[in-house]
Each structure stands twice: as C-alpha cells, then as structure tokens.
DOLUM-8619 format. One line per field, with one value per residue: residue number from 1; residue in one letter; x, y, z of N, C-alpha, C in turn. Coordinates in pm, 1 decimal. Layout:
papa: c(NUM;...)
nudren: c(A;...)
n.east: c(X;...)
n.north: c(Y;...)
n.up: c(Z;...)
ca.east: c(X;...)
ca.north: c(Y;...)
ca.up: c(Z;...)
c.east: c(X;...)
c.north: c(Y;...)
c.up: c(Z;...)
//
This chain:
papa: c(1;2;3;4;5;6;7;8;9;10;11;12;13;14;15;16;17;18;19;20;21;22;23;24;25;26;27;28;29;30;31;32;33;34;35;36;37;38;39;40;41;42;43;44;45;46;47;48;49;50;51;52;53;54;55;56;57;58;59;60;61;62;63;64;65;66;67;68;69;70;71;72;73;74;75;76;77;78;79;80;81;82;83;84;85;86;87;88;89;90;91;92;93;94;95;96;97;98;99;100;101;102;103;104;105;106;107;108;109;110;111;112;113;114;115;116;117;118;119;120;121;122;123;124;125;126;127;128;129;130;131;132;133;134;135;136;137;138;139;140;141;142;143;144;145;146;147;148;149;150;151;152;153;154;155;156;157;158;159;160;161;162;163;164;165;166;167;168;169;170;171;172;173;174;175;176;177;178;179;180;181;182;183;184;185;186;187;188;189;190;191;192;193;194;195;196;197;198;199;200;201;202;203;204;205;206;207;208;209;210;211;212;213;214;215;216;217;218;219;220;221;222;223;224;225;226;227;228;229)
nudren: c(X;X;X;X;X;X;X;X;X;X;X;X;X;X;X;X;X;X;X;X;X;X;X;X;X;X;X;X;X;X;X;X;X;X;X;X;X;X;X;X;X;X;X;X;X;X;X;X;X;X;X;X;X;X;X;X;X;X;X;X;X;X;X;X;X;X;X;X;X;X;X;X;X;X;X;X;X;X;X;X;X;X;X;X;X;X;X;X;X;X;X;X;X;X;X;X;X;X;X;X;X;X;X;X;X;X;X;X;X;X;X;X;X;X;X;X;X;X;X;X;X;X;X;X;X;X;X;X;X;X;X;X;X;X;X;X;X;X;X;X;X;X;X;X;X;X;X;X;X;X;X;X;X;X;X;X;X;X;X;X;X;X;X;X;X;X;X;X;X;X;X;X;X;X;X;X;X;X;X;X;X;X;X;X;X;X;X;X;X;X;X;X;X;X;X;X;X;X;X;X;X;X;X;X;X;X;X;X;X;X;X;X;X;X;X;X;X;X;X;X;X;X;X;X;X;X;X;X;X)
n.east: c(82.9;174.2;379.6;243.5;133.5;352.5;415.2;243.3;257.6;502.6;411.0;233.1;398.8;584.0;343.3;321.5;574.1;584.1;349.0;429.8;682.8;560.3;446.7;618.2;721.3;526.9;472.1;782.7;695.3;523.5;652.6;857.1;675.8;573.0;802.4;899.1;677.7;726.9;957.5;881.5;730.4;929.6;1063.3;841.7;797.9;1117.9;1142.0;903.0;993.6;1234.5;1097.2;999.6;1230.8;1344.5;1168.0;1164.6;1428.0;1411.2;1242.2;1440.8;1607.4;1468.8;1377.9;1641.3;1714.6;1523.9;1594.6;1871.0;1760.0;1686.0;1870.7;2085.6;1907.7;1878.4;2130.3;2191.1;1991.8;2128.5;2354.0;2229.8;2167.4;2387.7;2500.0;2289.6;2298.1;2630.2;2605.0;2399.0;2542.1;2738.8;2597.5;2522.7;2789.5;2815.4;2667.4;2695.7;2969.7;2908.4;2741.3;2965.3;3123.3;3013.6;3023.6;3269.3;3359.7;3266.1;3366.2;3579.9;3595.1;3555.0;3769.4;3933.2;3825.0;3932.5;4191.2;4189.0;4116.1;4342.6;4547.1;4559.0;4599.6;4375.7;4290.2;4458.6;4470.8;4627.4;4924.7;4938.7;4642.7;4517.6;4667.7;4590.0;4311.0;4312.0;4429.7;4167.7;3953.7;4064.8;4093.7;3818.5;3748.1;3840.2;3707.5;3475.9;3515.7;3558.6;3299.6;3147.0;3226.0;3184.9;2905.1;2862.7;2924.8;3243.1;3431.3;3662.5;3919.6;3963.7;4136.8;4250.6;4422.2;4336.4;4375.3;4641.8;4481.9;4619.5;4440.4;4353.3;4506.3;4842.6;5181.1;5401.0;5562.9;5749.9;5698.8;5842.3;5632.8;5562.0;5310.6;5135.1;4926.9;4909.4;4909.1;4924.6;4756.7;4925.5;4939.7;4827.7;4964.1;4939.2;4589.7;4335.7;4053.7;3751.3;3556.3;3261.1;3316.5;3525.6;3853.7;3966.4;4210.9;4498.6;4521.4;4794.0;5023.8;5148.7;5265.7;5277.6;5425.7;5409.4;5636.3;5917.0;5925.4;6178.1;6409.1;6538.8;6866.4;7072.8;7315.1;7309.2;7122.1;7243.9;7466.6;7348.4;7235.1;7425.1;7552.1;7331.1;7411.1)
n.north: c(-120.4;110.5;153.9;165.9;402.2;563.9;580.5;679.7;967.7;1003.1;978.4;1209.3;1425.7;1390.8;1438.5;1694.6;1831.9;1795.6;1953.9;2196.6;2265.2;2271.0;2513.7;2662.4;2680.2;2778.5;2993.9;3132.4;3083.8;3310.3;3523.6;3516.4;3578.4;3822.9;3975.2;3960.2;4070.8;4340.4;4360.5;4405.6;4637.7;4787.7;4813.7;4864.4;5166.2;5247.5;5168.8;5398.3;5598.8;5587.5;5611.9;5916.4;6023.9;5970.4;6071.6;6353.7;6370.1;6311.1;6576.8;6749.1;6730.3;6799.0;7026.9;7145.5;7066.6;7258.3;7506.3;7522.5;7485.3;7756.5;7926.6;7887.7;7959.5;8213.0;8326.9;8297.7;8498.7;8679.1;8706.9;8762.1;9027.8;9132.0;9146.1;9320.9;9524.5;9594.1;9630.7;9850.2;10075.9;10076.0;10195.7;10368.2;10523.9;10543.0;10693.2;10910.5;10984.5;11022.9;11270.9;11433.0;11374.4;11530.2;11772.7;11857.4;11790.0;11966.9;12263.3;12202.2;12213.2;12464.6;12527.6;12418.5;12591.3;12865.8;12820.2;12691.9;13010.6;13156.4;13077.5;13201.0;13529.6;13776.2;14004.1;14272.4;14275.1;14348.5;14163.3;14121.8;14251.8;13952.7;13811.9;13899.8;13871.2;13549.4;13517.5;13618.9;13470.8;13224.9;13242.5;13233.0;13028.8;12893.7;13041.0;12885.7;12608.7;12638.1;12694.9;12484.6;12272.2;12355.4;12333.2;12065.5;12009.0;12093.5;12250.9;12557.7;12592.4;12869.9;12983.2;13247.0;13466.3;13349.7;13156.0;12890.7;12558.8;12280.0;12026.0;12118.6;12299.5;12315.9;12382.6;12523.6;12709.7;12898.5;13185.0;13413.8;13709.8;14051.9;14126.3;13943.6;13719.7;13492.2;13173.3;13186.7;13205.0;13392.7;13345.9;13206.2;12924.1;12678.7;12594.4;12419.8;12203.2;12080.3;11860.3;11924.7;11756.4;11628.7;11664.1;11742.3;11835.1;11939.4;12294.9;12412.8;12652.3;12991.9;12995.2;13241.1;13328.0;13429.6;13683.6;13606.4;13698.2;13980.8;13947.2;14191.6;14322.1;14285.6;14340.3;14611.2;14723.1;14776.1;14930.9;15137.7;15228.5;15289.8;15508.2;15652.4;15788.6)
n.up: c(0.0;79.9;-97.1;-351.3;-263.4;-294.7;-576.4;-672.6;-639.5;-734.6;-995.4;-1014.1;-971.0;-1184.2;-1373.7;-1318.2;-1368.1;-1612.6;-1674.8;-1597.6;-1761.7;-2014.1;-1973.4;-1902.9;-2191.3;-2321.0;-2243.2;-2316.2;-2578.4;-2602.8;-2529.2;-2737.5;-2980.0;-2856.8;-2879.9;-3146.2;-3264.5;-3139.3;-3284.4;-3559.0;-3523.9;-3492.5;-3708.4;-3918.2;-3831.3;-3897.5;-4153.2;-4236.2;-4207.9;-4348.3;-4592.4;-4584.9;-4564.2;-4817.4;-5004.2;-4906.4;-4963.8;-5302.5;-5284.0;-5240.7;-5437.3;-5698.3;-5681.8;-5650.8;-5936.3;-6077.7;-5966.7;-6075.0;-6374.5;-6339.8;-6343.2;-6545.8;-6776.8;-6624.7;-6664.0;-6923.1;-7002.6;-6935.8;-7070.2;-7344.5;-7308.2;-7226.1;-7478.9;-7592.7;-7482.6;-7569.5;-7819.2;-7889.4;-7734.7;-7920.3;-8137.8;-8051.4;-8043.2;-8253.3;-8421.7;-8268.1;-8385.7;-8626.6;-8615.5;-8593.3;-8674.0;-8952.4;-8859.8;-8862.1;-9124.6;-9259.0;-9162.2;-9277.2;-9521.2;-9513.2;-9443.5;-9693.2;-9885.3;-9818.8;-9904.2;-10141.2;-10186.6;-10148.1;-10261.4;-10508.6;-10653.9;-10684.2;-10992.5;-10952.4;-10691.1;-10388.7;-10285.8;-9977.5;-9910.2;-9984.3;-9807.0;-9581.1;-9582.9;-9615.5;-9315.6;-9200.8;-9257.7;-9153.0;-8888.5;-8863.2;-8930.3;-8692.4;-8509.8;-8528.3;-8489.4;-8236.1;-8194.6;-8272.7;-8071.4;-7853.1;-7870.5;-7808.5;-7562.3;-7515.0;-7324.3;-7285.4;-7114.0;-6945.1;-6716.7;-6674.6;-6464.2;-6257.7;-5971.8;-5963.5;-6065.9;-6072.6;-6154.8;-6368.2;-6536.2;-6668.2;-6562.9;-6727.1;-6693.0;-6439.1;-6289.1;-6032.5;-5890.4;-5706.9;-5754.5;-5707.1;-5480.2;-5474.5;-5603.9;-5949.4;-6262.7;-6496.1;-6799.7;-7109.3;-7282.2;-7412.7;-7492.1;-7264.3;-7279.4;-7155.4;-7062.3;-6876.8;-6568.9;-6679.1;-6794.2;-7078.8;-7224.6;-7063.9;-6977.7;-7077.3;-6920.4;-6793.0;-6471.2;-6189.0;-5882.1;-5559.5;-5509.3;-5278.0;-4939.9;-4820.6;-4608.1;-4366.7;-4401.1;-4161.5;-4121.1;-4273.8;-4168.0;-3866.4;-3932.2;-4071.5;-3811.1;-3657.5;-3782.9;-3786.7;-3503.0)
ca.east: c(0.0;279.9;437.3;147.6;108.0;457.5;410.7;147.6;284.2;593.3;357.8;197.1;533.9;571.4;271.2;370.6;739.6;536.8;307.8;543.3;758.7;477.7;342.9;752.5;720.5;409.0;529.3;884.1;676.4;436.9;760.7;931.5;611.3;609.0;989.7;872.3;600.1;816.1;1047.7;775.1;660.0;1056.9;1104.7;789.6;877.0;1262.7;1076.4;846.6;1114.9;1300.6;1013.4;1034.2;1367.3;1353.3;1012.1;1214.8;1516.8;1323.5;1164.9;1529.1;1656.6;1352.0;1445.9;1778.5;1684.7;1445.8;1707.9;1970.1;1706.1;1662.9;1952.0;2104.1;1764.8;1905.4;2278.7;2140.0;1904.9;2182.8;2427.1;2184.7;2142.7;2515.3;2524.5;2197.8;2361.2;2703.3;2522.8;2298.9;2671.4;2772.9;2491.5;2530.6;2895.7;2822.4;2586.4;2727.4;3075.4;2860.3;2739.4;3087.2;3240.3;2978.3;3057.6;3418.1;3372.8;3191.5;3488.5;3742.5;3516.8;3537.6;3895.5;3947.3;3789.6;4016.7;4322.6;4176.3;4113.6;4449.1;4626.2;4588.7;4525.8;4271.5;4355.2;4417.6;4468.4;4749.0;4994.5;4853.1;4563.7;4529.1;4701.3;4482.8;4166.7;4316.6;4406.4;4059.4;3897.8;4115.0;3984.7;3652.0;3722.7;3910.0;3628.8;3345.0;3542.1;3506.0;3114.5;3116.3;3296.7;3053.2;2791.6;2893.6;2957.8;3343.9;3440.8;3721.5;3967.8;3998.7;4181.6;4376.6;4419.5;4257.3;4450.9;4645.5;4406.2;4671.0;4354.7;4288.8;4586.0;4932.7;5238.9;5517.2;5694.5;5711.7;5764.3;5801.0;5638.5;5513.8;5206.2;4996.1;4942.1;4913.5;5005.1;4767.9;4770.6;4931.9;4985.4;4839.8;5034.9;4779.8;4484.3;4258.3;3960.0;3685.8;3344.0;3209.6;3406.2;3688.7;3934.9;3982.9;4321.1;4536.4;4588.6;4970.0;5007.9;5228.4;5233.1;5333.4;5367.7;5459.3;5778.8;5956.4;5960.0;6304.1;6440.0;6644.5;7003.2;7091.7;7477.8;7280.4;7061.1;7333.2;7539.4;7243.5;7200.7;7602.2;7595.3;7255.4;7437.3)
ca.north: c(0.0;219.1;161.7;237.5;577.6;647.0;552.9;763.1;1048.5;1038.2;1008.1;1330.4;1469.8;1389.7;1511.2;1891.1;1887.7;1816.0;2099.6;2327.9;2233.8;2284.4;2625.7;2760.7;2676.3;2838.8;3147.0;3142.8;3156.5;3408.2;3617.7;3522.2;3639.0;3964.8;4057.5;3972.4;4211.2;4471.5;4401.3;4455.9;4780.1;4870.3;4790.2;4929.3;5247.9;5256.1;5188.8;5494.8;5714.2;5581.2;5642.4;5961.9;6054.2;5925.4;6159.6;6523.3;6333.4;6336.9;6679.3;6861.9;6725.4;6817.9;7175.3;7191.9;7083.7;7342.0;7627.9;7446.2;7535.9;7902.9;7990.1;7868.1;8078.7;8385.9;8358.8;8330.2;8625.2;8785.6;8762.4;8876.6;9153.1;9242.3;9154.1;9366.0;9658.7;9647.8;9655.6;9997.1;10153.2;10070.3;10223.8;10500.6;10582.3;10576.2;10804.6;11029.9;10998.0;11084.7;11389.8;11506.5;11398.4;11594.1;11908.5;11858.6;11819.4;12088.6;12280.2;12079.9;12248.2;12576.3;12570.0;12414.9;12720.1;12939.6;12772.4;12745.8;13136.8;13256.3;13066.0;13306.8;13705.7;13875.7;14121.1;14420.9;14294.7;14345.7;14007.1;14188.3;14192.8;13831.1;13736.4;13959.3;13761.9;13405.7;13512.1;13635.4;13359.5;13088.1;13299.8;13234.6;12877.5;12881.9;13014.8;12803.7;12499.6;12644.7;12693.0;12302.9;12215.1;12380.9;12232.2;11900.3;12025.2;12092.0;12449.8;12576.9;12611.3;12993.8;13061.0;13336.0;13545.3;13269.0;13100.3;12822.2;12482.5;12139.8;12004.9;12158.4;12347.8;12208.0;12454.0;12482.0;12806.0;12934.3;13330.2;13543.0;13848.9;14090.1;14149.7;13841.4;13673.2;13339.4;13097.9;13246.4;13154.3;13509.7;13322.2;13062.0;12899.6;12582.6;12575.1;12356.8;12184.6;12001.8;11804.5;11877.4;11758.4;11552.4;11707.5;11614.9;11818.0;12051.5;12393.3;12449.1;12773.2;13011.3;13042.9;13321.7;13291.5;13518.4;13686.8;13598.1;13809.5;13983.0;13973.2;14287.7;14298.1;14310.0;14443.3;14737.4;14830.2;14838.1;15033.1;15281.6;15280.9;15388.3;15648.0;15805.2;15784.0)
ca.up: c(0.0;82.7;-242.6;-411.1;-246.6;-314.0;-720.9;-739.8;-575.2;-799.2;-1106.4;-966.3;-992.5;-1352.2;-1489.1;-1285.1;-1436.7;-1762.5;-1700.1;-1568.2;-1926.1;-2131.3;-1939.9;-1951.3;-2306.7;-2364.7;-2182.7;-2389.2;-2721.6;-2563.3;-2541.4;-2879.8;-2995.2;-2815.1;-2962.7;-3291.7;-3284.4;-3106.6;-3387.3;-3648.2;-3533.0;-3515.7;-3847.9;-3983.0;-3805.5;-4001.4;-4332.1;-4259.7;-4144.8;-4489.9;-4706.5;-4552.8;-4641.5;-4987.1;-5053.2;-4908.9;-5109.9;-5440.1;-5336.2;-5323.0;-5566.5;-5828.5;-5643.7;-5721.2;-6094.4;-6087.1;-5950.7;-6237.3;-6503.5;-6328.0;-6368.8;-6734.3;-6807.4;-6629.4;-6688.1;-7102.4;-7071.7;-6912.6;-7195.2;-7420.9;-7240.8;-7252.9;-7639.8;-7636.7;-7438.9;-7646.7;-8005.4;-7836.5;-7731.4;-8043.1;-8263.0;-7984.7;-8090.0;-8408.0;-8454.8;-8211.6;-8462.8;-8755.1;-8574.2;-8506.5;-8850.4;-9000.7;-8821.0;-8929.5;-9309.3;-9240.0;-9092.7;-9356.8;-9634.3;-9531.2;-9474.2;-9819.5;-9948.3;-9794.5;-9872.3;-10263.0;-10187.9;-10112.1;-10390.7;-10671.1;-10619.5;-10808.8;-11031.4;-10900.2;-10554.3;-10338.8;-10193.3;-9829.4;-9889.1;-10021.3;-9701.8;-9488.7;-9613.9;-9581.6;-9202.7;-9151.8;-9271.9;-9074.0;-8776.3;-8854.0;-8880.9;-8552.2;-8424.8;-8581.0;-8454.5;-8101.7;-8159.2;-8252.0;-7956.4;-7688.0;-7933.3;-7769.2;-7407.6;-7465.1;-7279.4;-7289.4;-6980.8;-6917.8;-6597.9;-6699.0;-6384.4;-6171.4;-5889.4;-6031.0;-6031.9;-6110.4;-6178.6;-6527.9;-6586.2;-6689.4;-6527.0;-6833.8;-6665.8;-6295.5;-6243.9;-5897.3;-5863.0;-5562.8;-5790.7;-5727.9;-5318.0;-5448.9;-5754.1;-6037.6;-6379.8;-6583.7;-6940.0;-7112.6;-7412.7;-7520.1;-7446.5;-7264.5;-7273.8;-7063.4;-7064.3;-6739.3;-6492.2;-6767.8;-6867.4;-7203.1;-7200.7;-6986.8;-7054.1;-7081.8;-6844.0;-6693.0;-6340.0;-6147.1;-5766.1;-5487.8;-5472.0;-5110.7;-4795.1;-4842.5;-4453.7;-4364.7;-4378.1;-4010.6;-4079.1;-4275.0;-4003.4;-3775.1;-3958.0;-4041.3;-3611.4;-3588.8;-3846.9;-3716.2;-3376.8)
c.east: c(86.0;348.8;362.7;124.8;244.8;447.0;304.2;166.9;425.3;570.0;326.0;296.4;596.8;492.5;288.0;495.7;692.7;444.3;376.6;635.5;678.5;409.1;516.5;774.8;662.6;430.8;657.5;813.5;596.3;589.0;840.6;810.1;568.6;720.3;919.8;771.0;657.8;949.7;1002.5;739.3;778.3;1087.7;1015.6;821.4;1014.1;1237.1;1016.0;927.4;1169.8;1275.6;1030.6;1148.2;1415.0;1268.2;1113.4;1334.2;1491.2;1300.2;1301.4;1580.0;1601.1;1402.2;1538.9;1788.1;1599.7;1549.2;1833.5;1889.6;1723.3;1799.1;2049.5;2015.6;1829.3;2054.2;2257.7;2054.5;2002.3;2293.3;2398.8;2171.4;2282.2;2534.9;2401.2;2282.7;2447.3;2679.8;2448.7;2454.7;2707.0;2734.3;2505.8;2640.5;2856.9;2765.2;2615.9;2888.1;3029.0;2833.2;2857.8;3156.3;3173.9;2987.5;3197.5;3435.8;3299.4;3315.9;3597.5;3705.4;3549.8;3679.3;3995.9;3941.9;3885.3;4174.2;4331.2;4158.9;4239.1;4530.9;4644.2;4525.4;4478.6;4363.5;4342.9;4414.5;4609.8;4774.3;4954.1;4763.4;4464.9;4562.4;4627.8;4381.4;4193.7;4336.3;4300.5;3998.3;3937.6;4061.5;3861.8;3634.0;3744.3;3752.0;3487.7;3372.3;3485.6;3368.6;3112.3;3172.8;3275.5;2931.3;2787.5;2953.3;3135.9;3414.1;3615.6;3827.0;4026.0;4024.5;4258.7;4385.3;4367.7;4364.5;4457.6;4610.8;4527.4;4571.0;4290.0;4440.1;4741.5;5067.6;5382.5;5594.3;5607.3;5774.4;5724.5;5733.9;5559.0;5411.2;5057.7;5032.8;4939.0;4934.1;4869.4;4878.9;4830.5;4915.1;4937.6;4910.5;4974.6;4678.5;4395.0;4163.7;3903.4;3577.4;3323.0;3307.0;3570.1;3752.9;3998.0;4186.7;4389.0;4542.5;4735.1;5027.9;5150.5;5166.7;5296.7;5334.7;5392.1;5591.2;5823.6;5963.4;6078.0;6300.4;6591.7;6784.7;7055.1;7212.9;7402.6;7226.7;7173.6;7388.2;7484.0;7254.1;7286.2;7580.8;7456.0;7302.1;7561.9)
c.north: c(125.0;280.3;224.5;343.2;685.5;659.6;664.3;908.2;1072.7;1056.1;1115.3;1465.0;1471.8;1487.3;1686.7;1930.1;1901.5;1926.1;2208.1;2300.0;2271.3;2430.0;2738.7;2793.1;2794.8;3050.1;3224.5;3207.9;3285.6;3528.4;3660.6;3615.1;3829.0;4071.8;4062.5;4081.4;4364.2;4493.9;4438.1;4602.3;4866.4;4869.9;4882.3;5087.0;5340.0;5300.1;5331.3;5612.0;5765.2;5598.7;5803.0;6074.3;6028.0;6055.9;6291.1;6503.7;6369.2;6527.7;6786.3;6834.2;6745.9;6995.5;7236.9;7170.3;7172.3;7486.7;7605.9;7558.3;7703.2;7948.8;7987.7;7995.7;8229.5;8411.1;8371.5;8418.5;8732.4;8859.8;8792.1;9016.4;9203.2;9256.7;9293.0;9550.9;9698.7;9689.8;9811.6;10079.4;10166.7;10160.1;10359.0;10612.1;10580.8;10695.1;10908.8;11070.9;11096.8;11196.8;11457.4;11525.6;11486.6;11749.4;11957.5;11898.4;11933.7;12192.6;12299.9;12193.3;12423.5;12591.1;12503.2;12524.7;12858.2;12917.2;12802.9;12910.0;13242.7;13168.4;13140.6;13434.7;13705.1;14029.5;14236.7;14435.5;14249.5;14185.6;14034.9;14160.1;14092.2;13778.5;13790.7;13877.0;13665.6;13448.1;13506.8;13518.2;13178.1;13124.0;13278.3;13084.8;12817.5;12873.0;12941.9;12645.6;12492.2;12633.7;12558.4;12250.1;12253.1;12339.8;12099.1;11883.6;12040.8;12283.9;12424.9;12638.5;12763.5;13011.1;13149.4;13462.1;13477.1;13225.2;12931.0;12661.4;12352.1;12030.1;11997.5;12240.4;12287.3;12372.4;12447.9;12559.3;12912.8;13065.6;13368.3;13653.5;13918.8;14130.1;14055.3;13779.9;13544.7;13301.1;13123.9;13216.7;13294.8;13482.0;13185.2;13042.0;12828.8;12583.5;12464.9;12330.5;12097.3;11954.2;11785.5;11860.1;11710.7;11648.8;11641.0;11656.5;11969.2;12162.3;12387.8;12631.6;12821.2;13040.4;13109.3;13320.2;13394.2;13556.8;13663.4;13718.1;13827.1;14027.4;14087.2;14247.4;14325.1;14405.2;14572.4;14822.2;14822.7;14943.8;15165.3;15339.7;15358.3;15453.7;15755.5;15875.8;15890.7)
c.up: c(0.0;-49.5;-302.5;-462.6;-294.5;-519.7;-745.3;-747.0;-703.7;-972.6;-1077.4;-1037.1;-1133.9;-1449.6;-1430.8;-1387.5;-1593.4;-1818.4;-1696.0;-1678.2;-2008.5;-2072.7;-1952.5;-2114.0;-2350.7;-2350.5;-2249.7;-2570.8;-2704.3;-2579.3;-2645.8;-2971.5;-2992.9;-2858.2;-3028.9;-3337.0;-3239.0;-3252.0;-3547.3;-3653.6;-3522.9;-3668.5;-3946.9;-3993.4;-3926.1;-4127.8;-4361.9;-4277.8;-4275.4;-4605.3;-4688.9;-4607.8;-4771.3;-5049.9;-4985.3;-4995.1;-5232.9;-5420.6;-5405.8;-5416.4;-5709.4;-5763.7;-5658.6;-5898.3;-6186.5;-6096.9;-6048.4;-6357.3;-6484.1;-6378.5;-6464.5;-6768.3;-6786.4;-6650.1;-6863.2;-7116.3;-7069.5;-6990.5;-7312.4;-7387.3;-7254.9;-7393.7;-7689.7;-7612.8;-7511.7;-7780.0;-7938.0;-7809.4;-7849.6;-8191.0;-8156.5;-8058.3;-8206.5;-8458.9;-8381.8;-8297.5;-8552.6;-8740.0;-8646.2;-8632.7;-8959.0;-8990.7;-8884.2;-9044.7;-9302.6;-9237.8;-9185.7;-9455.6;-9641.3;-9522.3;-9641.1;-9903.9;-9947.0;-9831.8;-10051.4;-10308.7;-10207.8;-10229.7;-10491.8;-10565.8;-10707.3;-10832.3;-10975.1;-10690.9;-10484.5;-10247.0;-10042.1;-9819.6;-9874.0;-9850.1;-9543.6;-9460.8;-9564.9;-9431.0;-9116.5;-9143.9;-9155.5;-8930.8;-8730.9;-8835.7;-8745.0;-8472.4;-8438.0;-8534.6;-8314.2;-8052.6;-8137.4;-8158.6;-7857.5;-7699.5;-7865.1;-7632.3;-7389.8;-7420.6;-7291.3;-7121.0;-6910.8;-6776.7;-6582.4;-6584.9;-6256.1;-6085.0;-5970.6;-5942.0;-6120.0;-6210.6;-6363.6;-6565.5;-6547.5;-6641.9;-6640.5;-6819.0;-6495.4;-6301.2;-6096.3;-5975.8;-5748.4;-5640.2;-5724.0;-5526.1;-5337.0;-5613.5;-5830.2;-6163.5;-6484.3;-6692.6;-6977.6;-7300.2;-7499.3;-7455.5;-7402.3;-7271.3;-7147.8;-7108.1;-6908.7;-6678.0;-6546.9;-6808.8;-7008.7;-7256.8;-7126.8;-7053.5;-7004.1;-7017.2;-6817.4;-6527.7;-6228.5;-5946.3;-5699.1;-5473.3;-5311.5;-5085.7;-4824.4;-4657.6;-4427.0;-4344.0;-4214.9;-3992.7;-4126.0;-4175.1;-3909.9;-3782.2;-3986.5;-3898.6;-3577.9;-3651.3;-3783.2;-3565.8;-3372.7)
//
C-alpha cells in the first residue's frame, strides 16, 4: 500500500514537471512572440522614417533641378542683355561719330575754301591783302570749330588770372612776382579743354607765384644805427 502511495505520488510529480515544461514553453513563445512584434513595429517604423527621407530626397533634388534650369535661363538672358547693351553703345557711338564727322567736313570744307582762296590774287589785288583775307577767314574757322565744340559740351579752360588749379591746368613756366598773393595763372600757351568735370586736355600755363619776404640785412641796419648815432 505504501508503495502504491509512493508511485502515485511520484507520477503526480511527472505530470507537474510536464506541465510546468509545457506552461515555460508556452510562456517562452508568448515572449518570442512579443519581440517579434516589437520588432515589427521597429522595423515598420525605419521603413516609414526611410520612405520619408527618400520623398524630401526626391523633393530637393527636383528643387535643385528646378534652380539648375533658373539659372542657365538667367545667366542666357543675361548675356543677351550684354550683347543687347554692347550693339545699343555701339549704334550710340556711331551716330554720335557721324554727328561730329559731319561738323568737321563741315569745318574741312570751309577751310578748303580758304586755302583754294588765297592761292591766286585777283587782279588788281594786293599780296597783303590776299594774305589779310586768308588770315581772316582761318579765324573764322578757328572760331566756328570752337562753336562746334561747346555744341557738344566741350568748354574751354579759361583761368587766366585765376589762382592756379593742377587740376585743369598744366604749369610749363614758374615766375616770382610781388604782384599776385598766391600761384595764379598770368599766361596761357595751349589751351585747354573740358566736358564737365573731364578734362579732355590741360591747358599748358604760366604760373606766377609770390615773390619771397626779403628779410632785412641786419649788418645794414646796424650800420644805419652807428651812423645816425
């Protein structure tokens, strides 16, 4: 009977170690389970993240092929634009030449005339007065050049008595005298011009400055002091 109770008791014991095996089991896949889904929703996660980053991927890079195109586009409008600008300079100078060369032959024409003028005398007229005329006349051209050349903004650099300006006038001879208090222009030899503020070329000047302080002779005044003494 004893036996028995002990056989039964150690079957008992069996079928626990076999539950408790089959409920550790159960509990092990319950857990493998549990990862696997934790590693599912990590993974899905990654993917999203990676879809993600693919999709703002794509966007800059359609953005930077976008800013690519912009700017081919404006670096090629922009060198039309300089081809457009230099052709307009171009057609500028030109027509501002033609002006200028027309004033000239203009100019050329009349001193042709004068030049065919003074070649022969008329009868009855003196080698003087022949050379009278052609002077006059070159005068007139002189000064008909000058009209066309304020015609077109170029003045002429008159500082003759003015305090001398580096600036516009060119210094080709330096005099003292106790006439003037500061460096003034007495003489000019060529003449300059200007546009506005350019100088297109110096005048060629004299310039006269102050004569020095003469500082008394000291032995004279002495010797004045002894003889009034």
């Amino acid at each position: 009977m004893k036996k028995k109770a002990m056989h039964n008791e150690e079957k008992n014991n069996q079928v626990e170690n076999v539950t408790g095996e089959e409920s550790d089991a159960q509990n092990a896949d319950a857990g493998v389970q549990v990862a696997s889904s934790e590693d599912n929703a990590d993974l899905k996660t990654v993917q999203k993240q990676l879809a993600e980053v693919r999709e703002e991927l794509d966007k800059k890079t359609k953005e930077l092929s976008e800013l690519k195109d912009l700017m081919q586009r404006r670096q090629a409008d922009f060198e039309n634009y300089k081809k457009r600008v230099i052709k307009n300079q171009e057609e500028t100078r030109k027509l501002a030449i033609k002006d200028v060369a027309l004033d000239i032959i203009s100019i050329n024409d009349d001193l042709l005339r004068a030049i065919e003028a003074s070649s022969s005398v008329k009868e009855g007229e003196s080698l003087e007065h022949a050379h009278a005329s052609f002077v006059d006349g070159v005068k007139m051209i002189s000064k008909t050049i000058e009209e066309t050349l304020r015609k077109y903004g170029v003045e002429e650099i008159d500082h003759l008595g003015k305090p001398f300006d580096p600036q516009y006038n060119e210094a080709v001879e330096i005099v003292s005298s106790d006439t003037v208090k500061e460096e003034t222009v007495t003489k000019i030899y060529q003449k300059g011009f200007s546009l506005g503020e350019l100088v297109i070329r110096s005048a060629r000047v004299q310039v006269t400055k102050p004569a020095p302080v003469k500082e008394p002779d000291e032995n004279k005044v002495e010797a004045e002091g002894q003889g009034a003494g």
